[in-house]
Each structure stands twice: as structure tokens, then as C-alpha cells.
C-alpha positions in Angstrom: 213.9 -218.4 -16.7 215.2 -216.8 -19.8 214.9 -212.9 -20.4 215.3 -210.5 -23.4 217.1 -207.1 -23.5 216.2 -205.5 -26.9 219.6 -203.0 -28.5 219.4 -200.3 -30.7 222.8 -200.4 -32.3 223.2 -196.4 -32.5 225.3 -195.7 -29.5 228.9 -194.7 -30.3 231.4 -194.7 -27.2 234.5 -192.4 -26.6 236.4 -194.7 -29.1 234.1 -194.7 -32.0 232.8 -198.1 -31.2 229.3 -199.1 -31.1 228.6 -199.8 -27.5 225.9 -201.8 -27.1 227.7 -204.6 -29.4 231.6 -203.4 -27.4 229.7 -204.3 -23.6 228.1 -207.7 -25.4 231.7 -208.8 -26.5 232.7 -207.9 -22.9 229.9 -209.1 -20.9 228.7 -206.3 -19.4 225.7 -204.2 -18.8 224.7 -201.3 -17.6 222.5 -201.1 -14.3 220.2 -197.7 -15.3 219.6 -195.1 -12.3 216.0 -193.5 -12.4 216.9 -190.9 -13.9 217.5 -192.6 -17.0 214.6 -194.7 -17.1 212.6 -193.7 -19.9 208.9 -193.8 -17.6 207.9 -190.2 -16.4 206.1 -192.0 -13.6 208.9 -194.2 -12.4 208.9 -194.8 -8.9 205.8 -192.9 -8.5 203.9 -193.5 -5.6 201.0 -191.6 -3.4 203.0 -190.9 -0.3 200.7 -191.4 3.1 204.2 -191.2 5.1 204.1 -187.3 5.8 200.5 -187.3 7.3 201.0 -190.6 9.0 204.3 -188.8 10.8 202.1 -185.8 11.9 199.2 -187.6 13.2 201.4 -189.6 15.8 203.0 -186.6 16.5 199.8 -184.9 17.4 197.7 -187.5 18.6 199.9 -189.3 20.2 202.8 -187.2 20.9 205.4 -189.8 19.7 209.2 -189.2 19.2 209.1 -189.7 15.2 212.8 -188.7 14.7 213.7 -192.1 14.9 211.2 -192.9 11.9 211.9 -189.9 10.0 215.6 -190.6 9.9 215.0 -194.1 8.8 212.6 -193.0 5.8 215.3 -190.6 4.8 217.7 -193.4 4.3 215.1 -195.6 2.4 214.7 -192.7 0.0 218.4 -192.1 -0.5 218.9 -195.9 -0.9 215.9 -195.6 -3.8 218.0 -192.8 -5.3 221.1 -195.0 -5.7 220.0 -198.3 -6.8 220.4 -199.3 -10.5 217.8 -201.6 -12.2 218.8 -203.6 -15.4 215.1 -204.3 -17.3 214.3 -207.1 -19.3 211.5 -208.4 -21.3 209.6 -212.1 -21.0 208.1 -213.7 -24.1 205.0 -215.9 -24.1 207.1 -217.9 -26.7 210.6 -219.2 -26.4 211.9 -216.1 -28.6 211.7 -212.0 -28.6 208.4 -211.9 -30.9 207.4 -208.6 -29.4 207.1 -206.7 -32.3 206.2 -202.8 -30.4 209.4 -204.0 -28.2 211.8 -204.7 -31.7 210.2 -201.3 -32.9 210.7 -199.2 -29.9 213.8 -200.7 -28.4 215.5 -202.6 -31.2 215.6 -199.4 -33.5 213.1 -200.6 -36.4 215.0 -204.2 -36.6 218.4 -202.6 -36.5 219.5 -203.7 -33.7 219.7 -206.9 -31.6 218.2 -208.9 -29.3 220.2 -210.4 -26.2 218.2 -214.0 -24.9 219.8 -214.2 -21.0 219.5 -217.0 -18.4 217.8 -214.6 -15.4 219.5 -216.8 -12.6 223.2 -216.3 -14.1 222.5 -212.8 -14.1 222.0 -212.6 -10.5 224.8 -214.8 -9.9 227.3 -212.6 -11.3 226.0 -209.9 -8.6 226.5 -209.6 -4.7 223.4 -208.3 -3.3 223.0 -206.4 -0.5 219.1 -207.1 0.1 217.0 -209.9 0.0 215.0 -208.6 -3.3 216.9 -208.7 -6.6 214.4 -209.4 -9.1 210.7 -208.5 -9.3 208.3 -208.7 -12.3 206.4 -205.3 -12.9 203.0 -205.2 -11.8 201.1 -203.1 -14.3 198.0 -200.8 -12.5 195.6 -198.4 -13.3 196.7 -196.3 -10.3 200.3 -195.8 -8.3 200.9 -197.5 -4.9 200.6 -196.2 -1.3 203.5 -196.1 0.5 202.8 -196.0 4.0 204.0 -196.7 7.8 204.6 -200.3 7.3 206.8 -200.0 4.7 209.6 -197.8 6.1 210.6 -200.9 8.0 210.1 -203.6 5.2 212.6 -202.4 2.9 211.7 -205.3 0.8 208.2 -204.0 0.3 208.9 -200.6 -0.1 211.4 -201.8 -3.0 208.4 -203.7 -5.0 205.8 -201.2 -4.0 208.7 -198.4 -5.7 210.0 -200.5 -8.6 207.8 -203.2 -8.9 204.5 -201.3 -10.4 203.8 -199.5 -13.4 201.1 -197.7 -15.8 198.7 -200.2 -17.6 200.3 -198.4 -20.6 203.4 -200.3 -20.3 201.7 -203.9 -19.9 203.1 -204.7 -23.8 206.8 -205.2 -22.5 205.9 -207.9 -19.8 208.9 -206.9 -17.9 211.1 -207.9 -15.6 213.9 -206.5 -13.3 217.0 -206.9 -11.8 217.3 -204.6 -9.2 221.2 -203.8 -7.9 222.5 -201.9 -5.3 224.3 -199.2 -7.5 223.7 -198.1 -10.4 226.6 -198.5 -12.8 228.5 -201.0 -15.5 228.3 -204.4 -13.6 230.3 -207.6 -15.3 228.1 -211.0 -15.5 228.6 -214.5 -15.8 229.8 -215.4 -19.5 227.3 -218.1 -19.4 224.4 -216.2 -18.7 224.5 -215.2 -22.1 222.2 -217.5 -24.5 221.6 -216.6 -27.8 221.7 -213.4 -29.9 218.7 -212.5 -32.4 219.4 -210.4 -35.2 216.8 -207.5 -36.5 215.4 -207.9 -40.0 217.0 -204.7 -41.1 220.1 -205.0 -39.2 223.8 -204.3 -41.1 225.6 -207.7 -41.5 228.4 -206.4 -41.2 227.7 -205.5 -37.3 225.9 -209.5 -37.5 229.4 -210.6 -38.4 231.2 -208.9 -35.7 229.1 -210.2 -32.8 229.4 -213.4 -34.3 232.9 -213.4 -34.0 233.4 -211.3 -31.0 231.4 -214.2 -29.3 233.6 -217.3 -30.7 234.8 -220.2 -28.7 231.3 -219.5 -26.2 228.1 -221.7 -26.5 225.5 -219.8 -28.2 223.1 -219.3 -31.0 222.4 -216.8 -33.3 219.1 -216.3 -35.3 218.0 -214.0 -37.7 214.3 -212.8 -37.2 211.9 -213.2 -40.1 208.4 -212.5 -41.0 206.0 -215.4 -41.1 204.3 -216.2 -44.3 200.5 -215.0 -44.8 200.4 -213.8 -41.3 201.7 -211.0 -38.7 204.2 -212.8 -36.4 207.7 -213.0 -36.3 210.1 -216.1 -36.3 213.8 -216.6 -35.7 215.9 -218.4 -38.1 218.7 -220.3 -36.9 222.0 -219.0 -38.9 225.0 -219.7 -36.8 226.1 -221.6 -34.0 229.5 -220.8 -32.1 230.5 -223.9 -29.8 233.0 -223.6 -27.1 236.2 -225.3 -27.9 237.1 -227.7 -25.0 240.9 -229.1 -25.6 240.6 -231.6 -22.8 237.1 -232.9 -22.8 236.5 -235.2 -20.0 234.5 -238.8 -20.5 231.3 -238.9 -18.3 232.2 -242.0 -17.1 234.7 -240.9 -15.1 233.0 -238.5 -12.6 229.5 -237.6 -11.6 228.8 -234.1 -10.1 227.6 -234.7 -6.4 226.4 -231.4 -5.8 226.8 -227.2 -6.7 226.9 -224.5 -4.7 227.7 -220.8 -6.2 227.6 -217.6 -5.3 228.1 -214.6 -6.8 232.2 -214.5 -6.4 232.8 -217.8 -6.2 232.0 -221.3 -8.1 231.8 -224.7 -5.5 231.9 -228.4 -7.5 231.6 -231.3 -5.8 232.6 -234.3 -7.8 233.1 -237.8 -7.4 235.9 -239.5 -9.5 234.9 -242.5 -11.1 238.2 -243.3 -13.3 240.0 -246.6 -13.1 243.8 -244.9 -12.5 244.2 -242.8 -9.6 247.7 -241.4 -8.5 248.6 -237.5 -8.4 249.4 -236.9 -11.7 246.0 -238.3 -13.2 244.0 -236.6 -10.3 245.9 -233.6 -10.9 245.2 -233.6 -14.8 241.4 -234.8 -13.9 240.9 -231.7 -11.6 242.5 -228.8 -14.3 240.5 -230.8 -17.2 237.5 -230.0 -15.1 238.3 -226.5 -14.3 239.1 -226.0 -17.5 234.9 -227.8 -19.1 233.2 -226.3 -16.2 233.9 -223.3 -14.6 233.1 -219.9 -15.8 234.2 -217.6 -13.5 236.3 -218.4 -9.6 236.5 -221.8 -8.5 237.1 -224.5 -5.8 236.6 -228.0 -6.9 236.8 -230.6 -4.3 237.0 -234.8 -5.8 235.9 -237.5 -3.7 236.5 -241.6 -4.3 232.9 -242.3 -2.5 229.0 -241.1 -3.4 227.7 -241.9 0.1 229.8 -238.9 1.4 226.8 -236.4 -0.5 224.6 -236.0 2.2 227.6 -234.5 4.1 228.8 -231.7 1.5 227.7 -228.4 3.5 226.3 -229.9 5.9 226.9 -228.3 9.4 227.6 -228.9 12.1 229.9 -232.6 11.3 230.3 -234.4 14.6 234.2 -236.4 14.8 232.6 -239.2 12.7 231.4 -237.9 10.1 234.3 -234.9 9.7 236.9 -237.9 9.6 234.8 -240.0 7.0 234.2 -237.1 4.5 238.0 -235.9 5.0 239.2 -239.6 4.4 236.9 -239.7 1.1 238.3 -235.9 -0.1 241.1 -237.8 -2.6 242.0 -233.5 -4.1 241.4 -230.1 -3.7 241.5 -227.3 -6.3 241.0 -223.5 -4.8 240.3 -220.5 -7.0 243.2 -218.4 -4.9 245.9 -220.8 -7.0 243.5 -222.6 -9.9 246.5 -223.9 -11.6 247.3 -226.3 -8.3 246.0 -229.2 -7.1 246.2 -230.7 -3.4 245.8 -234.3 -3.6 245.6 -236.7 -0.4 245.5 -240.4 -1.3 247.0 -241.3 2.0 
């Protein structure tokens, strides 16, 4: 899934720079607290938790320090979290024109088109909810009992619902644990759209500031005899690989990242195999394929795949996928290369 974070352009930093084109160069972005968020009613909710409390108290004559304790933690977790919005498009481009006007500074600015799932990647969550599409409501949600224990809840009851009024920006959020400048995953980062009044000389330098990385960049444009935009394709920056590898020589068995850490499992297909052309084979693919930390682990047999991650291995099948593992690349020493072809 593909999302769109809309710049203004205007922001200068401590240096002089502009920053929202300074944290695209850098991949970076900046998780917002609640305080910044630009909704008056963020996080508003109608708060049954208070009288709940008493009523046990009374009725029932329950110990509720326990549950108070806990609520107060919930609300100083809310109070910490940073939440990085962006927008989904019925189309396969930012054509939101109210989003370009009131986010994008008139067309001065830029759009940023993001892969959603390498965004999260780049991030270690601490809870099981990191992304949650606003639900838009005529009236706020209750928070009650039920949902001091489901932290999960309370999060998409707290962050997960706004006004009706809001409804045009169709949004979308990553929610984070702290608020603050996180660092992504390069290739999370699609394709830049540039506004219809925006300088080219800022164009240029995110064109450039973005070489030798796979992505597009289009220049939006209005569509004849109606009131839609379109993007018009003006530039294309393509990754320069030095080593390119042939496909017929491996196959990728299976992937497993994480947010620190890339996993490849690949079977080598290549006619030669000694430790020099393994160990060339293994950096070549480091060098096509991974974007951030890496272990890369080659096998000389397919029928091993069902085995990759799989646990617990009895004896048999521990020997036969260590007997098919021909290298080993870790990302604690990337440049070496552990080759068994005993």
C-alpha cells in the first residue's frame, strides 16, 4: 500500500536549509506529538473511566488503585507517542486538490509517494498497533473500562477517529512509540510529485539529492477542459548497480526482515562454485539487494525451503539444511563471507 505526505517547502532549519527537502535527501521524518497536530479535537474522547471508577468503589467497594494506576500509565503513554500522517488516493497519484492547497503550500511544495510497509520496517515497535486508518464520525468515542486493559483499543479509539470535517484527507497513520526524527528504509521512498507552482530550482535539487536511488519524479498538471489534476512523468533516477548479478544464477528462497535487520535466503544456481566465486556472488548480492543490515545465507539445494525458520529441526533435518548452507554473510562484518563447501 502506497501513502502520500504532502510538503510545504517553507520551513528553514538552523542552517538556512529548507527542511522538508534536507530530511527527504536524508530519509527522515518527523513523528509529530499531539501537540503539534494541527486538529483541536485530537485525541478527544468522552471519558466514562472517572464515573466507572467511582461506581465500583461505591457499589461494590472494590480496590480501584490497581486500575487507576494502570489508566495513568495509558495516558502518559498517549502523551508520548508520535504519529507520522499520511494521505491515501482513490487513484494511483496525490490528486487531492484541498490536500495540495492546504498542505502542499498552493502547489509550492511536494508530494512524497511512500511504500506504507517499508515505513514500518524501518521502525521497532513496541505494541502490536502501528498503523490505523482514521475513522471519520460525527461524534468522539467512549473510552471506557474495557479499554484500560486493551491498550490496542484504547490506541484506535484515541488516534484512530476523527471529525466528519476531516474525511477529504482519507488518512492514514503510523503510530510510533516516541515522538521525534525517526530514519526509514531508503526504499520506502517511491516517487516525488512536484507542485504546479513549485521553484525548479528546489525541483532540481531533490532530483539530484536523490541520484543513484530508484524513483520517479512527476510534475502535476491540470487536465484539459476539466478540474482534475494529472502527473507528468519528467525524470527518472535509476540506481547504479556495478555488479549486477544474472537471474539465472540464484533464485530468492525466502525473506524475512525486521525492522534492524534484513534476512535473504538464496539458492545459488551458477555453474562455478569455489570460495572466491561464492564469495564475489554473496557481496554482488549485498551489494543489488540490501538496503539497510544484512545476513545473507546461500544454499546449493531448493528442497531445503520448507526448513528456513522453521523450528524446532530434529538431528535430520538440522544436518541436511547445514550440509546444503554452501556461505554465510552476517551484517556484524558485511564485507566477509563464510563459505563451507566441505
Amino acid at each position: 500500500m502506497n501513502g502520500y505526505k504532502y510538503r510545504a517547502n517553507i520551513a528553514v532549519n538552523d542552517k538556512g536549509n529548507l527542511r522538508d527537502i534536507e530530511t527527504l535527501i536524508k530519509d527522515e521524518l518527523w513523528a509529530s506529538s499531539l501537540t503539534d497536530l494541527n486538529d483541536p479535537f485530537e485525541a478527544t474522547y468522552i471519558d466514562n473511566i472517572e464515573r466507572a471508577l467511582a461506581l465500583f468503589e461505591s457499589v461494590f467497594g472494590a480496590n480501584i488503585k490497581d486500575v487507576k494506576k494502570y489508566w495513568e500509565e495509558l495516558i502518559l503513554f498517549k502523551n508520548n507517542i508520535g504519529i507520522y500522517s499520511l494521505a491515501l488516493s482513490q487513484a494511483d497519484y496525490p490528486d487531492n486538490e484541498l490536500m495540495w492547497a492546504h498542505y502542499a503550500n498552493s502547489h509550492k511544495g511536494f508530494c512524497i509517494e511512500y511504500d506504507i510497509e517499508k515505513l514500518q520496517d524501518s521502525e521497532n515497535y513496541t505494541f502490536d498497533v502501528n498503523r490505523m486508518k482514521i475513522e471519520y464520525k460525527n461524534e468522539p468515542p467512549i473510552i471506557g473500562l474495557d479499554d484500560i486493559y486493551n491498550k490496542d483499543g484504547f490506541l484506535i479509539k484515541m488516534f484512530g477517529t476523527k471529525s466528519k470535517s476531516w474525511e477529504y484527507e482519507n488518512e492514514i497513520r503510523l503510530i510510533y512509540s516516541t515522538s521525534k526524527r525517526k530514519e526509514y528504509n531508503p526504499f520506502a521512498l517511491k516517487s516525488i510529485y512536484f507542485g504546479l507552482n513549485m521553484d525548479e530550482k528546489h525541483q532540481m535539487q531533490i532530483i539530484e539529492g536523490l541520484a543513484n536511488r530508484d524513483i520517479r519524479f512527476y510534475k502535476m498538471q491540470r487536465k484539459a477542459e476539466s478540474y482534475k489534476l494529472i502527473p507528468i512523468l519528467i525524470h527518472e533516477n535509476k540506481r547504479i548497480i556495478k555488479n549486477k548479478l544474472l537471474l539465472s544464477q540464484y533464485e530468492i528462497l525466502k525473506e524475512n526482515h525486521n525492522h534492524a535487520v534484513e534476512n535473504f535466503h538464496v539458492l545459488y544456481k551458477g555453474e562455478s562454485m569455489n570460495k572466491e566465486v561464492l564469495h564475489n556472488f554473496v557481496l554482488k548480492f549485498r551489494e543489488e539487494y540490501t538496503t539497510k543490515n544484512a545476513n545473507i545465507y546461500v544454499y546449493n539445494k531448493s528442497d531445503i525451503a520448507n526448513l528456513i525458520d522453521k523450528y524446532p529441526l530434529n538431528d535430520k533435518e538440522a544436518e541436511l539444511l547445514l550440509s546444503c548452507t554452501i556461505a554465510e554473510s552476517w551484517f556484524t562484518n558485511p564485507t566477509e563471507v563464510y563459505v563451507n563447501l566441505s
